[in-house]
Chimera marker file (.cmm) of the C-alpha trace (Angstrom):
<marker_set name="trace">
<marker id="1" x="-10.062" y="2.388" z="19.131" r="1" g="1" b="0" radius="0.5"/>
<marker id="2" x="-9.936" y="6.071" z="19.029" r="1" g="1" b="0" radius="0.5"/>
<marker id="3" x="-6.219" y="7.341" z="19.720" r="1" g="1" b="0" radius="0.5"/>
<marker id="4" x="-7.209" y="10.793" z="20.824" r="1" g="1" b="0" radius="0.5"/>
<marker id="5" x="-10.210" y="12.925" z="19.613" r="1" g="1" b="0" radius="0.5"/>
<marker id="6" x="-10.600" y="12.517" z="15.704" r="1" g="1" b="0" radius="0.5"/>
<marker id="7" x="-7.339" y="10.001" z="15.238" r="1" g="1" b="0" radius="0.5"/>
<marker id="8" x="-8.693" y="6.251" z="15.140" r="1" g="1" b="0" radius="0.5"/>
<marker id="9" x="-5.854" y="3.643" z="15.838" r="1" g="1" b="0" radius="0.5"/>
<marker id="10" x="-6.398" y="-0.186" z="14.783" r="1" g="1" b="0" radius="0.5"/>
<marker id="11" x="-4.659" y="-2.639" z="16.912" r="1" g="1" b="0" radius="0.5"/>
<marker id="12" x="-3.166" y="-5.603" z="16.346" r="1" g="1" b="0" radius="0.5"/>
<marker id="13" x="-4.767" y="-7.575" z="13.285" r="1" g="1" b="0" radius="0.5"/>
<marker id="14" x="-3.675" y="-10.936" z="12.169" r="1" g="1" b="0" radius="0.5"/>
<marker id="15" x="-4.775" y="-12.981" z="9.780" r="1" g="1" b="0" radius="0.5"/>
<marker id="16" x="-4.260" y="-16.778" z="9.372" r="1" g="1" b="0" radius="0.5"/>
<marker id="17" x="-1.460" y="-18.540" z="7.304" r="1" g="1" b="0" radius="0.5"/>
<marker id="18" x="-3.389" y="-20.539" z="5.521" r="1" g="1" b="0" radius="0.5"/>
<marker id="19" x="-5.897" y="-17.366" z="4.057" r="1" g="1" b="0" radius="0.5"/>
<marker id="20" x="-3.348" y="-14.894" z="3.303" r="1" g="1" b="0" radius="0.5"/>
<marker id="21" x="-3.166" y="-13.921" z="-0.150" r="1" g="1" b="0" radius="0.5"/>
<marker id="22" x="-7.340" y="-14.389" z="-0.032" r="1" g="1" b="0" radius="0.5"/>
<marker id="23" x="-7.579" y="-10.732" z="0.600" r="1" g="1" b="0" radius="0.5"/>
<marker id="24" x="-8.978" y="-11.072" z="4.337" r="1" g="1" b="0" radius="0.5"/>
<marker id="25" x="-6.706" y="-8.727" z="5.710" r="1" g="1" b="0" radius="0.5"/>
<marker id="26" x="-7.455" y="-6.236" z="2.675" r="1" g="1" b="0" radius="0.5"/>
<marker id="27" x="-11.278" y="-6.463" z="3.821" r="1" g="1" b="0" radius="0.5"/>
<marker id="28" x="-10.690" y="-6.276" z="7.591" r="1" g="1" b="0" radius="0.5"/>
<marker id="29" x="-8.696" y="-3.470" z="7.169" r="1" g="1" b="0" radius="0.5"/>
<marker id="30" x="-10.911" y="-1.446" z="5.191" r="1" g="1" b="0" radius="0.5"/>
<marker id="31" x="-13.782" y="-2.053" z="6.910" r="1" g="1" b="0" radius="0.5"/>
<marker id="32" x="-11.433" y="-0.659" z="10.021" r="1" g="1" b="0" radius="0.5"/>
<marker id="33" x="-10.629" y="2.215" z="8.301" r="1" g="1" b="0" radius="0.5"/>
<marker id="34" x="-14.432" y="2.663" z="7.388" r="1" g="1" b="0" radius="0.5"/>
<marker id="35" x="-15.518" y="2.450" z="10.644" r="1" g="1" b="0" radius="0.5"/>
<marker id="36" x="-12.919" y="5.652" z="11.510" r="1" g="1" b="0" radius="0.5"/>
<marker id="37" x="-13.960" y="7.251" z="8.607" r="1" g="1" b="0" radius="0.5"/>
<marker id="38" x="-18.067" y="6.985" z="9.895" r="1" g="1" b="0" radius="0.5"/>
<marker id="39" x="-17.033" y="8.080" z="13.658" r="1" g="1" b="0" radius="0.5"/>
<marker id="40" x="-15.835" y="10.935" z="11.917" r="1" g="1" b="0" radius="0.5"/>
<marker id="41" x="-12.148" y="10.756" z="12.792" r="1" g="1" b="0" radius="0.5"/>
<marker id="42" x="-10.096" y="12.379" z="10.610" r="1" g="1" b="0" radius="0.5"/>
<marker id="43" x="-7.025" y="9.919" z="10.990" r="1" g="1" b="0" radius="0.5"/>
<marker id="44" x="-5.693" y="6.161" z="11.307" r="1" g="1" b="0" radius="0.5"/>
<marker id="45" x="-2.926" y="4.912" z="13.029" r="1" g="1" b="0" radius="0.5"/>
<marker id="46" x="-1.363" y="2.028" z="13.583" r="1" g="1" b="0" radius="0.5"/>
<marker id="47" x="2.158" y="0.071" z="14.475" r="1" g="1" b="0" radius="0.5"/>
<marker id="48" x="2.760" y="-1.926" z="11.860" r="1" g="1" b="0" radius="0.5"/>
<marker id="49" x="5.268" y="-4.840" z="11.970" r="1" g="1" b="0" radius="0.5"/>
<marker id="50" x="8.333" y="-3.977" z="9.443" r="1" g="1" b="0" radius="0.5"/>
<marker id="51" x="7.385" y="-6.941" z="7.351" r="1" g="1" b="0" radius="0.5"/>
<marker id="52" x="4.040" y="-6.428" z="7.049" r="1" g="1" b="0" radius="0.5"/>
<marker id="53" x="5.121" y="-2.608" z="5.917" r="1" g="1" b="0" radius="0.5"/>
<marker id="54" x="4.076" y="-2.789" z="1.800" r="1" g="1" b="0" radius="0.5"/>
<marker id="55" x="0.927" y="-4.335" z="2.792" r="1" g="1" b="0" radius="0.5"/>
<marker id="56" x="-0.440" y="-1.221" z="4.665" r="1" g="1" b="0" radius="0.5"/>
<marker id="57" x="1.027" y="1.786" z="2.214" r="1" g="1" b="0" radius="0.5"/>
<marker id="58" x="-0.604" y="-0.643" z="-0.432" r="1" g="1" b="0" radius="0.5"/>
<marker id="59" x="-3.700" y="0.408" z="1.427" r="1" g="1" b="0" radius="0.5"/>
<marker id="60" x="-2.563" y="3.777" z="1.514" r="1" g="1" b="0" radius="0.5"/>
<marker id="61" x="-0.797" y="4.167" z="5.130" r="1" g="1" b="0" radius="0.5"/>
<marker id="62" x="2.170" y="5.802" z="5.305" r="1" g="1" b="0" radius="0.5"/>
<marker id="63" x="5.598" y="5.552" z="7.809" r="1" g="1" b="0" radius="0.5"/>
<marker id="64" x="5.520" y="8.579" z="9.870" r="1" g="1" b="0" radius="0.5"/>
<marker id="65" x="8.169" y="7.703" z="12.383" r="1" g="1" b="0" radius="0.5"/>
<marker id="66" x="11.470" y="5.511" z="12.536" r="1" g="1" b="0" radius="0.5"/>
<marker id="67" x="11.542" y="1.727" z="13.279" r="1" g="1" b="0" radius="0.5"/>
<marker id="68" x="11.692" y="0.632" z="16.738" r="1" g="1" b="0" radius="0.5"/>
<marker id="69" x="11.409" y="-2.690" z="18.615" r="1" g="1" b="0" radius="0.5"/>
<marker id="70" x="7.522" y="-3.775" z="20.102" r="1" g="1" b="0" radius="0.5"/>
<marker id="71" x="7.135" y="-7.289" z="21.466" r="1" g="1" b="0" radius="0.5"/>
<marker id="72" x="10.541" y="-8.475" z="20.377" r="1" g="1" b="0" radius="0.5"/>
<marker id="73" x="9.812" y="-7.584" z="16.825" r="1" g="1" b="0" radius="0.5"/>
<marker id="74" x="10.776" y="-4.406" z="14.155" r="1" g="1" b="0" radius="0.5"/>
<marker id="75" x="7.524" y="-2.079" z="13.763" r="1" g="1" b="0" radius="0.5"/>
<marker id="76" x="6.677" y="1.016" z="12.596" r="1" g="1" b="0" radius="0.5"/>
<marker id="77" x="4.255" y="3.977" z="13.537" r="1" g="1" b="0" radius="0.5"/>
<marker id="78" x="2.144" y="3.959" z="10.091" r="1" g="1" b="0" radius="0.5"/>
<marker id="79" x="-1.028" y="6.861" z="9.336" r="1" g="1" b="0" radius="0.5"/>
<marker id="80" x="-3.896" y="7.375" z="6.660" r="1" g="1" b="0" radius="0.5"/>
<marker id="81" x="-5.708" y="10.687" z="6.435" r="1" g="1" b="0" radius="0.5"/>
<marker id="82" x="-9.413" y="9.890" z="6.103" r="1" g="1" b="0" radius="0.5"/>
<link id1="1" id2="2" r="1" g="1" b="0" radius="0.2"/>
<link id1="2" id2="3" r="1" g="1" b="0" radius="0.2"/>
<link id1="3" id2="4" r="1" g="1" b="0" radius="0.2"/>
<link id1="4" id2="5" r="1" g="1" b="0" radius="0.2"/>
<link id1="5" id2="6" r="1" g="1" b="0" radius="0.2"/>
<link id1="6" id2="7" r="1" g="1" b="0" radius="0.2"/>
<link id1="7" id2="8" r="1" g="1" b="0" radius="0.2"/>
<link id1="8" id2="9" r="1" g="1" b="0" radius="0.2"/>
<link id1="9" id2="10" r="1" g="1" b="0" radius="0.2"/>
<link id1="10" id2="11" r="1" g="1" b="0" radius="0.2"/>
<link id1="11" id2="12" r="1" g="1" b="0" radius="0.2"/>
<link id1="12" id2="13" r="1" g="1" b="0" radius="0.2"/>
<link id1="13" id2="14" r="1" g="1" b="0" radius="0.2"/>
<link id1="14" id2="15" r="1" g="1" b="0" radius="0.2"/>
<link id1="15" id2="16" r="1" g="1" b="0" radius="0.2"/>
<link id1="16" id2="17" r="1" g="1" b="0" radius="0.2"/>
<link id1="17" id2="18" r="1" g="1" b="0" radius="0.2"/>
<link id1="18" id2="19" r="1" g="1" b="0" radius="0.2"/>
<link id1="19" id2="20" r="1" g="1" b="0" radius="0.2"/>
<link id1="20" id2="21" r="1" g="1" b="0" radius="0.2"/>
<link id1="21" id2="22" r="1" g="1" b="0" radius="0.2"/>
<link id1="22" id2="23" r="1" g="1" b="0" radius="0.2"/>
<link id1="23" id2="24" r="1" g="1" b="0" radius="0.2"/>
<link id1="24" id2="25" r="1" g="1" b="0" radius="0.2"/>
<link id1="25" id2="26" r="1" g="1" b="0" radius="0.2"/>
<link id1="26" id2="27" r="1" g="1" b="0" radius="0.2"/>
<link id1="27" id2="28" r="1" g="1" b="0" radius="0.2"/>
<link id1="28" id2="29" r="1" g="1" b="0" radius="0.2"/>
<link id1="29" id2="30" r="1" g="1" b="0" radius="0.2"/>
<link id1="30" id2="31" r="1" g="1" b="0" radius="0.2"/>
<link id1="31" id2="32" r="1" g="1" b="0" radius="0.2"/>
<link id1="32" id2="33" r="1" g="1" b="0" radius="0.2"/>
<link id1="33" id2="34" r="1" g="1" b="0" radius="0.2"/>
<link id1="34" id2="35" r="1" g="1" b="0" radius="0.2"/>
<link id1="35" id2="36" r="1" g="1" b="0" radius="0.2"/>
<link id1="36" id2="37" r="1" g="1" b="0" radius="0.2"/>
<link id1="37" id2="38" r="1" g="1" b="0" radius="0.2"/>
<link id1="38" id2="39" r="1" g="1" b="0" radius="0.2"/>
<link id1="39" id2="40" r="1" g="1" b="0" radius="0.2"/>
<link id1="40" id2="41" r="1" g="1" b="0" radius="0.2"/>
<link id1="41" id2="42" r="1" g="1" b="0" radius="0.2"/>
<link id1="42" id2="43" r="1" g="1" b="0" radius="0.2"/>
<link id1="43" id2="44" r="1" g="1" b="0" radius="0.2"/>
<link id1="44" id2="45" r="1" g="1" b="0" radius="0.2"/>
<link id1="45" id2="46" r="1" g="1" b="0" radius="0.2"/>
<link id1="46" id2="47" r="1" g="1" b="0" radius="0.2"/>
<link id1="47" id2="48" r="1" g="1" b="0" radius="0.2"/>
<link id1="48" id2="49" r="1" g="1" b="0" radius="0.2"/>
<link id1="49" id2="50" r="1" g="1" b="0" radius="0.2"/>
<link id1="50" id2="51" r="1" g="1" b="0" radius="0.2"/>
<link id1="51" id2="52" r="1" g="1" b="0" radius="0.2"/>
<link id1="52" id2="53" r="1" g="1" b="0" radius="0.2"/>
<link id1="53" id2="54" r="1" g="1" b="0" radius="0.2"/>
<link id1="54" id2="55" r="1" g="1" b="0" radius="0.2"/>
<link id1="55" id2="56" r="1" g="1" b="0" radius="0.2"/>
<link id1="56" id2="57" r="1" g="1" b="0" radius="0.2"/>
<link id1="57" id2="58" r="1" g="1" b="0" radius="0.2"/>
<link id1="58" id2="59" r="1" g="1" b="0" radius="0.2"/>
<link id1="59" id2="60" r="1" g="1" b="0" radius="0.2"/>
<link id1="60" id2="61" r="1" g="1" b="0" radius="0.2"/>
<link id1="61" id2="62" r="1" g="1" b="0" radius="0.2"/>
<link id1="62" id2="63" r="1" g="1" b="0" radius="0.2"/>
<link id1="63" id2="64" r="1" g="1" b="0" radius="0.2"/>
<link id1="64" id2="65" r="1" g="1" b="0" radius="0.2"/>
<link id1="65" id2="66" r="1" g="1" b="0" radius="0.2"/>
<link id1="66" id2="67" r="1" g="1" b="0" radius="0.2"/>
<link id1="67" id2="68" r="1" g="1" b="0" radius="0.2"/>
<link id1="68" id2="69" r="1" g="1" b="0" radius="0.2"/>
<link id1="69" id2="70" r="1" g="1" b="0" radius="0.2"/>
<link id1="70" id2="71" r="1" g="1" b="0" radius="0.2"/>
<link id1="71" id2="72" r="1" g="1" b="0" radius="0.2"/>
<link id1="72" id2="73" r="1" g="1" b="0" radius="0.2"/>
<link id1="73" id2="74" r="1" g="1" b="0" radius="0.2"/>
<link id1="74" id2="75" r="1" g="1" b="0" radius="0.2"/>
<link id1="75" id2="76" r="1" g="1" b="0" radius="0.2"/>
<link id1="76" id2="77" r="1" g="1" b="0" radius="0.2"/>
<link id1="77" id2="78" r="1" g="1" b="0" radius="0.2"/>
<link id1="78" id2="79" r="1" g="1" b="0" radius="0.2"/>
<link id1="79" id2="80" r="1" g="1" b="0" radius="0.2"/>
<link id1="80" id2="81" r="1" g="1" b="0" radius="0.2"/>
<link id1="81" id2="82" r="1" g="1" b="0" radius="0.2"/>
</marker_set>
């Protein structure tokens, strides 16, 4: 989705149990942040949940904001400069 002009955000992604660790949510991810990248925004957000926090700076996201509660669970506001 775009957030605001040039500042994609990618909602909430999930990938099964049984795959993780298979690198599906590396490739769905990327190909999310591609598809920013080609629309020409400039930016990616997203709201990470707390425990999924390493996986997304792995991909280069960082925590710009503190931790508060979504949907009964600990998440994070997380960017990426494209």
């Amino acid at each position: 989705l775009q957030q605001a002009p040039g500042v994609g955000r990618i909602g909430r992604m999930a990938v099964d149990r049984s795959v993780r660790g298979a690198q599906w949510g590396r490739v769905l991810l990327a190909a999310l942040v591609e598809a920013a990248r080609a629309r020409g925004d400039t930016q990616v957000q997203l709201h990470a949940q707390c425990s999924a926090q390493g996986f997304y700076e792995r991909a280069g996201f960082t925590v710009a904001g503190a931790p508060y509660e979504e949907a009964g669970l600990a998440h994070v506001l997380m960017t990426q400069a494209l």
